[in-house]
C-alpha distance (Angstrom), angle and dihedral (degrees) to the residues before:
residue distance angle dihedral
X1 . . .
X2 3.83 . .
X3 4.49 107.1 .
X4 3.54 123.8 -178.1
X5 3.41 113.1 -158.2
X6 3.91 105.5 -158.7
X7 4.22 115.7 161.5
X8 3.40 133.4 162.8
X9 3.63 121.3 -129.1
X10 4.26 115.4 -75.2
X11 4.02 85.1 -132.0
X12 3.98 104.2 -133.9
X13 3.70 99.3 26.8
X14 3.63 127.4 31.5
X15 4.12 128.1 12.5
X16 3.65 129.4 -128.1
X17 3.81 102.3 -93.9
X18 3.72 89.9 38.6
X19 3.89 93.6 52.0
X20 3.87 91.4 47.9
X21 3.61 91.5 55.2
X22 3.77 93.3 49.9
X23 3.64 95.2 56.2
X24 3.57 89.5 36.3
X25 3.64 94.1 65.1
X26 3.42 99.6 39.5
X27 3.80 84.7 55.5
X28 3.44 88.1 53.9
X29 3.48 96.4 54.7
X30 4.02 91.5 65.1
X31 3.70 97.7 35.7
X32 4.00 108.5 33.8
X33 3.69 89.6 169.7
X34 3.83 102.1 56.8
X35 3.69 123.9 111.2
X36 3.90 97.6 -120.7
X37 3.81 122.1 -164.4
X38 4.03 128.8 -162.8
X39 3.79 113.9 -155.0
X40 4.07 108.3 151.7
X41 3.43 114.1 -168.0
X42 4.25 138.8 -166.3
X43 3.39 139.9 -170.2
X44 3.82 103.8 -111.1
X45 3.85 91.6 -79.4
X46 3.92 132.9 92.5
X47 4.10 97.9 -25.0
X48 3.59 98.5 39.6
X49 3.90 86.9 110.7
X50 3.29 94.4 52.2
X51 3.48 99.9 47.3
X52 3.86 88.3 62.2
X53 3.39 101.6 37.9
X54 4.09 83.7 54.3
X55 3.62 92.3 43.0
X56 4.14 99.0 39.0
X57 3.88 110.4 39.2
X58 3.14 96.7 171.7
X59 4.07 92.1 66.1
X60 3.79 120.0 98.9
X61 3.51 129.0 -128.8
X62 4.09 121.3 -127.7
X63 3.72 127.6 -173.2
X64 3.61 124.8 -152.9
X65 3.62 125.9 -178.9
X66 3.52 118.0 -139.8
X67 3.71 148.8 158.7
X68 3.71 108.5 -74.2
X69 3.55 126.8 -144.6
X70 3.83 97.3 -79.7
X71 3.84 87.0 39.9
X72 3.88 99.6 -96.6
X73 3.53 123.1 126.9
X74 3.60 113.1 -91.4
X75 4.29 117.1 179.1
X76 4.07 97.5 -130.1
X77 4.01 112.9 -160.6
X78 3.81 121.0 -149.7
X79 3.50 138.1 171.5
X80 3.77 141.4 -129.5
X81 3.18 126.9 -153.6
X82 4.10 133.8 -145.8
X83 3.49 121.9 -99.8
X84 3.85 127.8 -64.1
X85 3.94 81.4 -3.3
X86 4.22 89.1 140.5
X87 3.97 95.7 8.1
X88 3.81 97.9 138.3
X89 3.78 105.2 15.8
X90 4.27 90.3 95.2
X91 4.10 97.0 -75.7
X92 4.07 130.4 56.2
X93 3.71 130.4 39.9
X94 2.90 130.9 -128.1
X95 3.84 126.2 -71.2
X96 3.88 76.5 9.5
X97 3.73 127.1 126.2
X98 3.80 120.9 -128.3
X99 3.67 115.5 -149.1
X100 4.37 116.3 -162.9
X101 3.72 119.2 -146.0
X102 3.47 134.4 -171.0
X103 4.16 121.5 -153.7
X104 3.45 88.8 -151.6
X105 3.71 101.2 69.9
X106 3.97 95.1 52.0
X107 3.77 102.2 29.2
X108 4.15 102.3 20.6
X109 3.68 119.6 152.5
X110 3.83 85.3 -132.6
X111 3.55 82.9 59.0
X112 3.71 89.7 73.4
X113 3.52 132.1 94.2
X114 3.41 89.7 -143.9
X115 4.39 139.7 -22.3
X116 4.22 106.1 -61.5
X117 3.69 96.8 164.2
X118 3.74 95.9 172.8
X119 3.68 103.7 50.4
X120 3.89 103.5 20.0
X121 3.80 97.5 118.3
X122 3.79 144.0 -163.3
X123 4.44 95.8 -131.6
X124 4.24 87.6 109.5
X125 3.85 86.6 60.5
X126 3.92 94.8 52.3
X127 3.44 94.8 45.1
X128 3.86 96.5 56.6
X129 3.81 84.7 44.1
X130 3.77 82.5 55.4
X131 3.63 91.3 50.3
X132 4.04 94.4 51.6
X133 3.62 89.9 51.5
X134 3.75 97.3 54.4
X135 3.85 92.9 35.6
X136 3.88 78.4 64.8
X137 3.89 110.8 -93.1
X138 3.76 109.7 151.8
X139 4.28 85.2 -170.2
X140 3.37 137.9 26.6
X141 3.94 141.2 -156.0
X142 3.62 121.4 -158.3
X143 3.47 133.1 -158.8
X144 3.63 115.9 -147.7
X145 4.05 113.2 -173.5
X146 3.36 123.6 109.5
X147 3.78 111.4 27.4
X148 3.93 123.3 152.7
X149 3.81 93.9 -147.9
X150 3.57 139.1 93.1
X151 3.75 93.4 -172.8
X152 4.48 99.6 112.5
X153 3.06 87.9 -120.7
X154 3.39 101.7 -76.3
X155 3.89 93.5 130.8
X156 4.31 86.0 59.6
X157 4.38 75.4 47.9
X158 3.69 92.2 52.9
X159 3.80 98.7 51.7
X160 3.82 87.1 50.2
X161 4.09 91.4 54.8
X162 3.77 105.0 -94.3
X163 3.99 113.0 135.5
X164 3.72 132.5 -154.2
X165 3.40 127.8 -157.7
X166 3.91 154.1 -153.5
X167 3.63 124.3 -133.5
X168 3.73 81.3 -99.2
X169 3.30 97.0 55.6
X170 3.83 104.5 -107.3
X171 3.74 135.2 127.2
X172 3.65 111.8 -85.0
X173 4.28 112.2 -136.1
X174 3.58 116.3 -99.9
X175 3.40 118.0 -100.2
X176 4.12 132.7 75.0
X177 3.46 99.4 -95.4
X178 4.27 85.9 59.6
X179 4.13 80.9 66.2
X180 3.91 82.1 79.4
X181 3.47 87.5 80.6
X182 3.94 108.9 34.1
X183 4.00 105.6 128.2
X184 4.45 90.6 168.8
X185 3.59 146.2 -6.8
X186 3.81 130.6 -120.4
X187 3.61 104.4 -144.6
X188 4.09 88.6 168.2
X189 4.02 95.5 102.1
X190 3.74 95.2 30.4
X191 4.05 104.6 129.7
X192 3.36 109.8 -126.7
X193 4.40 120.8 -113.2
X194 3.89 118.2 -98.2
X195 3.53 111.3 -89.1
X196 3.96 94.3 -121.6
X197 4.29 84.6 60.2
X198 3.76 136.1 -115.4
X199 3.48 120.7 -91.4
X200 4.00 120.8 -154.9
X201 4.19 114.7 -155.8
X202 3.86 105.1 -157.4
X203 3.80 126.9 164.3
X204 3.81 102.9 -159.9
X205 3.61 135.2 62.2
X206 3.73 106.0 -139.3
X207 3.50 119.0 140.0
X208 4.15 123.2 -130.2
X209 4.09 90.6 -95.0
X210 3.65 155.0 14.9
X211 3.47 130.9 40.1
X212 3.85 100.4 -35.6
X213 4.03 84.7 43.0
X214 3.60 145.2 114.4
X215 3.85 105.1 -89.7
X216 4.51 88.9 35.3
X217 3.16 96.1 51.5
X218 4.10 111.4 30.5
X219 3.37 105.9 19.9
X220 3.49 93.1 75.5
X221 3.87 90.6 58.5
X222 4.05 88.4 58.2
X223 4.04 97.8 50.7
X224 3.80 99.3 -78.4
X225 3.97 114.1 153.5
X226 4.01 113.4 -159.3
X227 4.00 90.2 -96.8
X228 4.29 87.1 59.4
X229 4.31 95.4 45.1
X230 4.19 80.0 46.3
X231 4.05 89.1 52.7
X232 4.35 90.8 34.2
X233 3.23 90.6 47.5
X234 4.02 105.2 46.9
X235 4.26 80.2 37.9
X236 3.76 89.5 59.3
X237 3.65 93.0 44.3
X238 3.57 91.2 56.7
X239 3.60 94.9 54.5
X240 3.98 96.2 43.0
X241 4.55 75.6 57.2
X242 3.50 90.5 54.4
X243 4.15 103.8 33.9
X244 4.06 101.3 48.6
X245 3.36 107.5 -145.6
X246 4.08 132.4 109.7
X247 3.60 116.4 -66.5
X248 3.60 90.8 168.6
X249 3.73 94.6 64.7
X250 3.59 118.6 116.4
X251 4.50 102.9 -97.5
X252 3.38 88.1 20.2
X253 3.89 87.3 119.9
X254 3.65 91.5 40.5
X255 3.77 116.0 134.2
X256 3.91 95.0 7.7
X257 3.88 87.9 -44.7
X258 3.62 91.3 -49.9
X259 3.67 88.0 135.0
X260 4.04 96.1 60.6
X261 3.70 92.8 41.0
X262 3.78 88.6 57.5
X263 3.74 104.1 37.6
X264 4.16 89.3 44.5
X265 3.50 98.3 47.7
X266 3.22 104.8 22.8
X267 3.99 117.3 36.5
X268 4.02 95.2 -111.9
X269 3.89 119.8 160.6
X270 4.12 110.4 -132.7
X271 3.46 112.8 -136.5
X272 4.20 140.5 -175.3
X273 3.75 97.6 -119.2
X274 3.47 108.9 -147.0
X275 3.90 93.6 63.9
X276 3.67 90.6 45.8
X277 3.14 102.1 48.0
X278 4.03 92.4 45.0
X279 3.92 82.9 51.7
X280 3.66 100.7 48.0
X281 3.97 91.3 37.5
X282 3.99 95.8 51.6
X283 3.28 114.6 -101.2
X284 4.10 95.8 135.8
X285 3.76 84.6 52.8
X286 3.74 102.7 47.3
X287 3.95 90.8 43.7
X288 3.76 87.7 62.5
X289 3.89 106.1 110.4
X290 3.95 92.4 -8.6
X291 3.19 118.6 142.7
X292 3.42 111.2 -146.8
X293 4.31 125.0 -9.0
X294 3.98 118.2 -147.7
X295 3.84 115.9 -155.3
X296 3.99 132.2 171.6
X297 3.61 143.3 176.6
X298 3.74 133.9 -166.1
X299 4.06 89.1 -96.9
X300 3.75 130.6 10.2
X301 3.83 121.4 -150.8
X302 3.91 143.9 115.0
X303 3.94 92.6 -55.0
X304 4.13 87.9 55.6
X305 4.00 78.3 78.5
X306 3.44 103.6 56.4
X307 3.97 103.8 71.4
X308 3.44 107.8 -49.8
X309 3.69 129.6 127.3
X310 4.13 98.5 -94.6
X311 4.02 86.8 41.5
X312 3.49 100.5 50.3
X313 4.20 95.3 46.3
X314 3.58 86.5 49.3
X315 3.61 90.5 62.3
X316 3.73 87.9 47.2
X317 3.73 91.4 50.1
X318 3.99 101.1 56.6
X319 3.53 87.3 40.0
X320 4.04 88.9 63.4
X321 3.86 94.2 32.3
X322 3.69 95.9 -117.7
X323 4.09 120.2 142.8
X324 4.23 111.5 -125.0
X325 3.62 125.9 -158.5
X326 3.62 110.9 -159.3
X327 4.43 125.7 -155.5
X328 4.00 116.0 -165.2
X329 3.84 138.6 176.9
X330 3.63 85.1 -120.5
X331 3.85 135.4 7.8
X332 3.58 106.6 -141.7
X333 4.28 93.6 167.5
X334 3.53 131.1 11.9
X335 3.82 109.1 -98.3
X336 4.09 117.1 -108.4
X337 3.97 119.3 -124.5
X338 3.07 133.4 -60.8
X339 3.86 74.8 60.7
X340 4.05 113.3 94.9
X341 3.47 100.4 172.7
X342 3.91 148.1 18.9
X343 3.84 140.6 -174.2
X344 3.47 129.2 -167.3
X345 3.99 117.9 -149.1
X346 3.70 90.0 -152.5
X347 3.54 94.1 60.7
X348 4.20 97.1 46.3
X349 3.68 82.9 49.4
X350 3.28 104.1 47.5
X351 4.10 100.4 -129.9
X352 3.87 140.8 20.3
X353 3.47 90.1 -107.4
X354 3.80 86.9 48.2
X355 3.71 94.5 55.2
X356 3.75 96.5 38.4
X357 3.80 96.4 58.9
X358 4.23 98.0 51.4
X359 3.86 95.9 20.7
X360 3.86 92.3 152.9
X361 3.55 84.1 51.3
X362 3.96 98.9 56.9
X363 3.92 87.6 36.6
X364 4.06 89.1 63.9
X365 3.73 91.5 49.3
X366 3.20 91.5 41.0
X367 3.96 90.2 60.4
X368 3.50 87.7 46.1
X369 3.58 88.1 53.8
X370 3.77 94.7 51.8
X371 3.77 92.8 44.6
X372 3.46 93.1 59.2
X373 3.70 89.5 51.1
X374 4.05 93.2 60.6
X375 3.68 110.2 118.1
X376 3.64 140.4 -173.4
X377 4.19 101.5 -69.4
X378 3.71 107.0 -96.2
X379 3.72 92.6 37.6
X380 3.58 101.1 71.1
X381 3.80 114.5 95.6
X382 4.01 129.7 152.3
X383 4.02 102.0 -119.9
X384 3.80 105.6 -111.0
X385 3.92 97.0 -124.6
X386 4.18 92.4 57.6
């Protein structure tokens, strides 16, 4: 039997790779003789790395130090890929290389020695994206979860030779609340985008501003008070007056509004993560002639549909026919078809607290769990009441 085992991360205790090897081996245990598969995904966020190097062995890593978002050094690792490896899927050309970013390891809120909501900045991002381009990438993908700025990415802008102005005619700071004062940009020294595109992996669908925006709705989660999302917020208005673009479009707030500043000013493509990253990563390709695929997250529910991880394979999964069993910190709602089977981790171990101090524990026997449950095809269905 052909098994895919394809989780997303369990956010707060175990990452992707490491939870797919888990339940791997405790699948293992039950069924020696199965042909078992890791593929860990992500979302675009923290992970994204990961999920690639997991998924594309053959990539190589680079590290680039660079200023992080408080202006410290921070060493940011990357990845390029081999030749043609994405050529046709919507990003790379070919005989082109494709090189996979992630904001989070150059401009990371973690990165931070503590909240600065109006000057934390995006300039670490642009200079690895810098890096890629002269290391040889002719396209780039760029994860865009976790950042600790509110800047629209006009820091990553900066590093890549775009200018913004006073009414004097000065550099403004770095930093979103700076934006306050933009009166023009320089696009003179801006370096142009690969020719095989740039690719943005978001998971949320905020636009730049207002309410459901950026600074309203994030900013608060990196040490913004009302008085800074008031000041973000009217900052990154200012720039969507002076940049063009669509600010309304959904991920345009992404990553502090990284995703506007990018796709406005410099051609980027927004995308949902999940199903990009399970494109670009494999997943089409190692479903063909599997058997079955297990997937997990830290919780299932209704939002586990709507662009994460576990939503986005299942799509993938009853596309190609193949059955899915699915193991989760929590089950929240009892999965839809093609799922067969579930397992919840706080259940085999009794309590969250349980599960959440020996997750790769419960994620073995919860393998073993699911192994057990594999039936003749055509048999396996998820009962209707969970």
């Amino acid at each position: 039997m052909r098994v895919v085992v394809a989780p997303d991360s369990f956010k707060g205790s175990l990452a992707a790779a490491d939870a797919a090897r888990a339940v791997a081996d405790g699948w293992r245990a039950r069924r020696p003789d199965d042909d078992v598969r890791l593929l860990p995904l992500a979302d675009g966020g923290e992970g994204t790395l990961d999920a690639f190097a997991a998924a594309r062995p053959d990539a190589v890593w680079h590290t680039t130090t660079v200023p992080g978002p408080d202006g410290r050094p921070v060493d940011a690792g990357w990845l390029l890929l081999p030749e043609d490896q994405v050529a046709g899927q919507g990003v790379g050309t070919a005989g082109g290389r494709t090189a996979v970013l992630e904001l989070a390891r150059a401009s990371g809120l973690p990165l931070l020695r503590g909240p600065d909501p109006r000057h934390a900045h995006t300039y670490g991002l642009g200079a690895v994206a810098a890096a890629a381009l002269d290391a040889g990438a002719t396209a780039l993908v760029i994860g865009l979860g976790g950042s600790a700025s509110t800047d629209g990415g006009t820091g990553a802008l900066r590093a890549l030779g775009l200018r913004l102005r006073d009414r004097e005619g000065r550099d403004l700071p770095l930093g979103g609340a700076a934006l306050a004062g933009l009166a023009y940009l320089d696009r003179a020294g801006l370096r142009p985008p690969p020719p095989g595109g740039v690719r943005l992996l978001v998971d949320v669908t905020a636009p730049l501003t207002g309410p459901a925006g950026a600074a309203a709705v994030f900013g608060p989660q990196k040490g913004a008070g009302p008085d800074d999302v008031a000041v973000l917020d009217a900052a990154l208005r200012r720039l969507a007056d002076s940049a063009g673009g669509d600010p309304d479009q959904p991920g345009a707030g992404a990553a502090g509004g990284t995703g506007y500043g990018l796709a406005a000013l410099w051609g980027a493509r927004i995308v949902p993560g999940a199903a990009a990253v399970a494109e670009l990563a494999g997943l089409p390709e190692a479903l063909a002639g599997a058997d079955l695929v297990v997937t997990g997250e830290g919780r299932f529910d209704e939002t586990s549909l709507r662009g994460k991880v576990v939503g986005a394979l299942l799509d993938t999964a009853a596309a190609a026919g193949v059955p899915v069993q699915v193991v989760a910190g929590q089950l929240g709602a009892a999965p839809p078809e093609p799922v067969t089977a579930a397992v919840s981790l706080v259940e085999l171990a009794g309590s969250t607290a349980s599960a959440l101090a020996e997750p790769g524990r419960w994620l073995r026997e919860a393998g073993g769990r699911l192994a057990a449950q594999v039936r003749p095809v055509g048999q396996n269905r998820w009962p209707s009441g969970g």
